[in-house]
Steps between C-alpha positions, in 0.01 A plus 500: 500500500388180291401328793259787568395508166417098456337498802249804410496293182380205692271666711302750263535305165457122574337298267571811181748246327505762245548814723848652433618739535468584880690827538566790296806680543605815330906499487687808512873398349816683538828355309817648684789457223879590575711560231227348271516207708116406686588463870177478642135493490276716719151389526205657621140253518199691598225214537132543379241621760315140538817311567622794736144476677518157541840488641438756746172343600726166551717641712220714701689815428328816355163436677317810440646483115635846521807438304722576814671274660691573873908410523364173665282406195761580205739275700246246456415494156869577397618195664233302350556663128879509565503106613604327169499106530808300432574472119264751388742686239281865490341478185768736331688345230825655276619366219798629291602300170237242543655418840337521866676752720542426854314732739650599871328470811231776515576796733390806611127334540166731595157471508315759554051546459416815316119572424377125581742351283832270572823645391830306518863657374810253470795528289713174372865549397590321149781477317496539177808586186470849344222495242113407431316322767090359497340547846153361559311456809231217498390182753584194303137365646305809413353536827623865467472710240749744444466794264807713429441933600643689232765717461741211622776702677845486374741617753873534477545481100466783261571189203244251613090556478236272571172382233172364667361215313143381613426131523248357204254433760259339221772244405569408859152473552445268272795284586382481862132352353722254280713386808167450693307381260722186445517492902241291739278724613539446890877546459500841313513679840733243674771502151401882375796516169778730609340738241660825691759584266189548194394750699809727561582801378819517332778756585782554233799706608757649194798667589701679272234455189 
């Protein structure tokens, strides 16, 4: 999916050094907890209209922009959106304790296109101990911008609940014109700060509190 996304990027933005972010993604976020122990993280991204538009129009599927796309199509954009390039880690990120969790492979993987706009479920296994956990879901290079749907499911756990906090976006703002101002100019597009993380909405789990 990034390499779809930097090459729109190129293509539609060149020369915008300041132009980020390039998608929007609204992220629907289940936490599945057994005995009050997170064992996975079910995602769902539904893309904004432009990006899904241009995607579509890159692929020449969806020509008469119905919003329908035949068996032959969705195969064709899912293996595009589904196609994740070596190293790319799925902007998801757990921490428990101030440590990193290690996320699983993703699995059980769809895309599907409902009312012009690109939808993509995954789930990745984590391990975690019993106890609280902070999810967030950002692109360290802020090319997408990820904003957190609300309720945040909690499934599995009577103990454990989950609190949505939004991202100062005024204070990350301002760090990104501090990081750019003290940049070269023709660089700033090249060596855009990994300011992604600013930007993220925090989840907190509790259990048992």
């Amino acid at each position: 999916m990034m390499r779809w996304v930097l090459g729109l990027v190129c293509a539609s933005w060149a020369g915008l050094a300041t132009a980020h972010p390039h998608l929007f993604v609204d992220a629907e976020v289940e936490l599945v907890f057994e005995n009050d122990r997170l064992t996975a993280v079910r995602l769902v991204w539904t893309y904004d209209e432009f990006f899904s538009l241009l995607l579509t129009e890159d692929l020449g599927i969806d020509d008469d922009l119905d919003g329908t796309l035949t068996r032959g199509e969705l195969s064709t954009l899912s293996n595009a959106v589904l196609d994740w390039p070596e190293g790319y880690v799925g902007d998801l990120y757990v921490t428990q304790a101030g440590q990193q969790l290690q996320l699983g492979a993703r699995r059980d993987a769809s895309v599907a296109f409902e009312d012009g706009q690109i939808v993509e479920s995954h789930t990745r296994p984590v391990e975690a101990a019993p106890g609280d956990v902070t999810v967030k879901v950002y692109d360290p290079g802020y090319y997408t911008a990820y904003t957190v749907v609300t309720p945040v499911t909690v499934s599995g756990s009577e103990a454990c609940a989950a609190q949505v906090t939004r991202a100062d976006l005024i204070a990350a703002t301002e760090r990104v014109d501090e990081l750019l101002y003290a940049m070269p100019q023709d660089q700033a597009e090249m060596f855009f700060p990994e300011v992604g993380e600013d930007f993220a909405d925090t989840i907190t789990v509790t259990c048992g509190g």
